[in-house]
C-alpha positions in Angstrom: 0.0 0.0 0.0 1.3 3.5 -0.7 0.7 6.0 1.9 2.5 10.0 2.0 3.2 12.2 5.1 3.8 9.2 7.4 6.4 8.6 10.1 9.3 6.2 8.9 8.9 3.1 11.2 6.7 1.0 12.9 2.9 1.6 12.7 0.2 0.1 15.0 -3.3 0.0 12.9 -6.3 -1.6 13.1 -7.6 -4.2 11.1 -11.5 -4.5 12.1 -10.8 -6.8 15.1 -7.2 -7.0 15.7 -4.5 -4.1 16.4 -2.2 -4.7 13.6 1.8 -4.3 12.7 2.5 -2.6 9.6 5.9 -1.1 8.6 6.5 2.1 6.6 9.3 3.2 4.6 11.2 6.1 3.4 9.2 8.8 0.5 10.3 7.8 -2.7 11.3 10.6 -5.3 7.6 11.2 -6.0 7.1 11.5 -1.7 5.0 7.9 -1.5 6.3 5.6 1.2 5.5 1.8 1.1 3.3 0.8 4.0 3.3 -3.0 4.5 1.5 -5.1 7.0 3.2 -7.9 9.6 0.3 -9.2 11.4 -2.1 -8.8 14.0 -1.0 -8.1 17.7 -3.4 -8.3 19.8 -7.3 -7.3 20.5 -6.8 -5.1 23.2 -5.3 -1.9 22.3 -3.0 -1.2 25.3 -1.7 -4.6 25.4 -0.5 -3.8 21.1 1.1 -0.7 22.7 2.9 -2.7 25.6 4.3 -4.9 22.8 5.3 -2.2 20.4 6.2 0.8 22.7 8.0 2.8 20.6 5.8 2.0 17.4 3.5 5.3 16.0 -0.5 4.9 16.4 -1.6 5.4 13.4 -4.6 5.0 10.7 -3.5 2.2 9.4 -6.6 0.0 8.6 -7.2 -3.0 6.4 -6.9 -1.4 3.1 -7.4 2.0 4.2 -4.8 4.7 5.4 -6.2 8.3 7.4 -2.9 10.4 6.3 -1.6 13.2 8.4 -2.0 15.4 5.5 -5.5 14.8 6.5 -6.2 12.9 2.7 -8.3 9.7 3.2 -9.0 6.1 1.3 -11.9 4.8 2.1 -12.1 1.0 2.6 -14.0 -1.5 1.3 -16.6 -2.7 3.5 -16.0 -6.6 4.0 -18.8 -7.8 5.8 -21.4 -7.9 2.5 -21.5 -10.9 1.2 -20.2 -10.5 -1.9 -16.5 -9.7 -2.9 -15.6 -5.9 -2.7 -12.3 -6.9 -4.9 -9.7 -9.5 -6.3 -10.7 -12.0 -9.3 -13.7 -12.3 -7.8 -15.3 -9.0 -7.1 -18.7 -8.7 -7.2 -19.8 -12.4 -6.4 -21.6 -14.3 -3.6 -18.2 -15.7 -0.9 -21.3 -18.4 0.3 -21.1 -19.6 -3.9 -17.1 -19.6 -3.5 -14.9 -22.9 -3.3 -11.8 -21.6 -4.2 -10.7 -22.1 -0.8 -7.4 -21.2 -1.0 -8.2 -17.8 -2.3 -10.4 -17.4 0.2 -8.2 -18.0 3.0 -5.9 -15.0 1.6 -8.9 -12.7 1.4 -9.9 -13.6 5.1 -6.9 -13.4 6.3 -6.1 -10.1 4.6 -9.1 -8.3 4.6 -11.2 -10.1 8.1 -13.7 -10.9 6.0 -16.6 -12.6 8.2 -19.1 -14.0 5.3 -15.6 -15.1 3.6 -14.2 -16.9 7.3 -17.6 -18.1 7.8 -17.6 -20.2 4.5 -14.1 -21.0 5.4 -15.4 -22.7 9.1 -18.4 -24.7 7.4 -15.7 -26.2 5.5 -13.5 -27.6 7.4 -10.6 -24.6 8.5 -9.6 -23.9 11.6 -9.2 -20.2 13.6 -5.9 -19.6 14.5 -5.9 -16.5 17.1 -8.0 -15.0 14.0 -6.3 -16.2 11.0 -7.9 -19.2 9.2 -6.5 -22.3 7.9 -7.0 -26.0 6.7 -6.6 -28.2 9.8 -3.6 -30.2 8.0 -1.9 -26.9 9.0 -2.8 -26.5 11.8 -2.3 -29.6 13.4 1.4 -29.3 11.8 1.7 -25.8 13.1 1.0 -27.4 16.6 3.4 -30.2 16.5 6.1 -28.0 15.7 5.1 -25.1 18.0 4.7 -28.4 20.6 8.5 -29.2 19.9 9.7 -25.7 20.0 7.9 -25.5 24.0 9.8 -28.3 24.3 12.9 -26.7 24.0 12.1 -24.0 27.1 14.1 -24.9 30.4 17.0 -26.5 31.7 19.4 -29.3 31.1 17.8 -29.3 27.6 19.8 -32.0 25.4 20.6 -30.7 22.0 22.6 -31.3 18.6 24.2 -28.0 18.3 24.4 -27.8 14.2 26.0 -24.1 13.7 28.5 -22.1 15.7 27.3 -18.7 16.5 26.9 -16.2 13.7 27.3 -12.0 13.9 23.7 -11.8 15.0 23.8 -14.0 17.9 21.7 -16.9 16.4 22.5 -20.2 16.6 21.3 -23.6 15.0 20.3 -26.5 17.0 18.3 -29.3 16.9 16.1 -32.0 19.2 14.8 -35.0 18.7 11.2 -34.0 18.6 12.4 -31.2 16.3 14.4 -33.4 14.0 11.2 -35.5 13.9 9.0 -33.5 12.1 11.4 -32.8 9.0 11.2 -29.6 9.1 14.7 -28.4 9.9 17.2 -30.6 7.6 20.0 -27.7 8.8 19.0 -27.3 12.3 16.2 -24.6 14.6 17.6 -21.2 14.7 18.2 -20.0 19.0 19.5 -17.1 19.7 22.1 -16.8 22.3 22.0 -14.2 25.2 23.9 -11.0 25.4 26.0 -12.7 27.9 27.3 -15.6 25.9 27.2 -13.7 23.0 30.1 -11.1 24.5 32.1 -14.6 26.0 32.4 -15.3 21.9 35.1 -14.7 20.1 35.3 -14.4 16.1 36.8 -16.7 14.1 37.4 -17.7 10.0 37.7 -20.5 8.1 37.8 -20.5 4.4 36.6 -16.9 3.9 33.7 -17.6 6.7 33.8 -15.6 9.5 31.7 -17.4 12.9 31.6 -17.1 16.6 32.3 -19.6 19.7 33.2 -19.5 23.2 36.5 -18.6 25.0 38.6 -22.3 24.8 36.2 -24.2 21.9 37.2 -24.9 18.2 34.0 -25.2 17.6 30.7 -25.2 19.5 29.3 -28.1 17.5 27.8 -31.0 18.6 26.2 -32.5 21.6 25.4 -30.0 24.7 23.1 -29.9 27.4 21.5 -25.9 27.2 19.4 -24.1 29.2 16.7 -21.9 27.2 13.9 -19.2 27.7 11.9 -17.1 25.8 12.9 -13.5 25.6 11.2 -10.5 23.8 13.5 -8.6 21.7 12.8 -4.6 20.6 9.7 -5.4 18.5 8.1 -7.7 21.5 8.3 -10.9 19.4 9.4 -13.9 21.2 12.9 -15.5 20.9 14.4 -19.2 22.0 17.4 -18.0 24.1 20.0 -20.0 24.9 20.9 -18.8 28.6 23.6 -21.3 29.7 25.6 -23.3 27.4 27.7 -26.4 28.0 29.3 -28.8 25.3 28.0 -32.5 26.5 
């Protein structure tokens, strides 16, 4: 979406029932900045603020932007029942069984006749986006796995050394079970361990491990909690780290 007169940054809007996340960029030569949405934060406004402090509260809304300059797009109004846009503007959602395109335009637009159609066949609400129940039940075993990973004496297959922005690969056996990491879960370390590294090169590679190591590959028993960084999204961080 291209917006003018807005603050460079983060942007809490407001998508119909969620506060959403949108970043905007810099004025091109013509002064229109990019405005592109993240997600959705939260329902209650104070707890999107609590998780964004420093972001701007802003007009930002669905397809719609209330500039400062006081110039206004209207949106579309979402909850008829026929398509306000897209391929398929203009007929009935309830007709629709082009499922897949209708779980872009109710995630994107919180469509209710379009989620509705969506529920009566078979998808499942994920804290308000929608999706087929294959994905979601695969979305839970790996969100299961990465819980898994939260506490201490955690046994893991360290598969990286540490890299300039503190992440690091490792993997579990429930992890390595569901085949979705061939090269290993990204962690991040904490600031802590992070300053103990030192930097190293091989072969025009430049990595990080602790004080004493070669390498900080293979087995190790970790300890690991979930931090927020600046944006308030959750990280795995590796708090204590000790090669097996």
């Amino acid at each position: 979406m291209k917006v003018q007169n807005a603050k460079v940054g983060l942007h809490i809007g407001f998508g119909g029932e969620f506060y959403t996340l949108w970043s905007v960029g810099s004025p091109d030569g013509e002064g229109e900045q990019q405005a592109s949405f993240w997600k959705n934060i939260s329902r209650d406004l104070e707890e999107a603020k609590k998780l964004y402090p420093k972001a701007h509260f802003s007009g930002l809304k669905g397809d719609s932007w209330v500039m400062s300059s006081g110039q206004k797009f209207e949106p579309r109004d979402h909850s008829l029942p026929e398509f306000q846009c897209g391929k398929y503007k203009g007929e009935l959602i309830s007709e629709c069984t082009d499922f897949k395109y209708l779980e872009w335009y109710s995630n994107n637009y919180h469509c209710p006749p379009a989620t509705a159609q969506l529920l009566a066949n078979g998808y499942v609400d994920m804290d308000g986006f929608l999706m087929t129940q294959e994905d979601y039940d695969s979305i839970q075993l790996i969100k299961n796995a990465k819980e898994a990973l939260i506490g201490e004496g955690i046994q893991v297959k360290v598969m990286s050394n540490v890299n300039d922005n503190g992440g690091i690969k490792i993997i579990t056996e429930a992890l390595d079970a569901l085949g979705n990491y061939p090269w290993g879960f990204e962690v991040m370390v904490s600031k802590d361990i992070y300053m103990a590294t030192s930097e190293r090169y091989y072969n025009g590679y430049n990595y990080r491990v602790l004080a004493g190591m070669r390498s900080m590959k293979g087995d190790a028993v970790v300890t690991i909690e979930k931090v927020k960084d600046y944006y308030g999204d959750d990280h795995y961080t590796i708090t204590k780290f000790e090669k097996a």
